[in-house]
C-alpha positions, 0 to 999 in steps of 0.5 A: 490585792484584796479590798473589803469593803464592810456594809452594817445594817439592821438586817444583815452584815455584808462583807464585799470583797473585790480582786483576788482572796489568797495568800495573806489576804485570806487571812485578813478576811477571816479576821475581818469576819471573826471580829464582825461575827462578835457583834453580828447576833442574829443578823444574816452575814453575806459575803459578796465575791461579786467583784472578786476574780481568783480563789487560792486553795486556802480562800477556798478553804476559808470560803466552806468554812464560811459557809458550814457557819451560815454565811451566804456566799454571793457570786455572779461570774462564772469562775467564782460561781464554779468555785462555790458550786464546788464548796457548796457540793450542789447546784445552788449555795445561797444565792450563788449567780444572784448578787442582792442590792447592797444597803 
């Protein structure tokens, strides 16, 4: 199960995310963040997993993709954390391990 919650302000999109990104889910996400990104324009998208607990293969893959198009990808626990630093293949990836107050 996976919840996403969607934060719209005139600065940045946030997508919060809480429980677990796979199987269908991960899908669900990606649609959630292409129909966003049509009315995004130049605002910053962030993508909190602050509350998210288990990445599959595929949300692995969708997280990079993300990321390989600007999305800021926010972590705090250690797994999630470890599962960015490998996506982002460095020790820090936007704000990974910093989650920013939401609007």
């Amino acid at each position: 199960m996976l919840k996403i919650t969607l934060h719209d302000s005139a600065r940045e999109f946030r997508l919060k995310l809480e429980g677990r990104l796979s199987g269908p889910w991960v899908n669900e996400l990606e649609q959630c963040w292409k129909t966003a990104s049509s009315t995004t324009h130049d605002r910053k998208t962030v993508l909190d997993l602050g509350e998210v607990d288990f990445v599959d293969p595929q949300g692995e893959s969708l997280l990079a993709r993300m990321h390989a198009a600007g999305v800021e990808l926010v972590a705090v626990t250690p797994l999630i954390r470890a599962v960015l630093r490998e996506i982002c293949r460095a020790p820090a990836c936007g704000r990974v391990g910093k989650v920013g107050s939401t609007p």
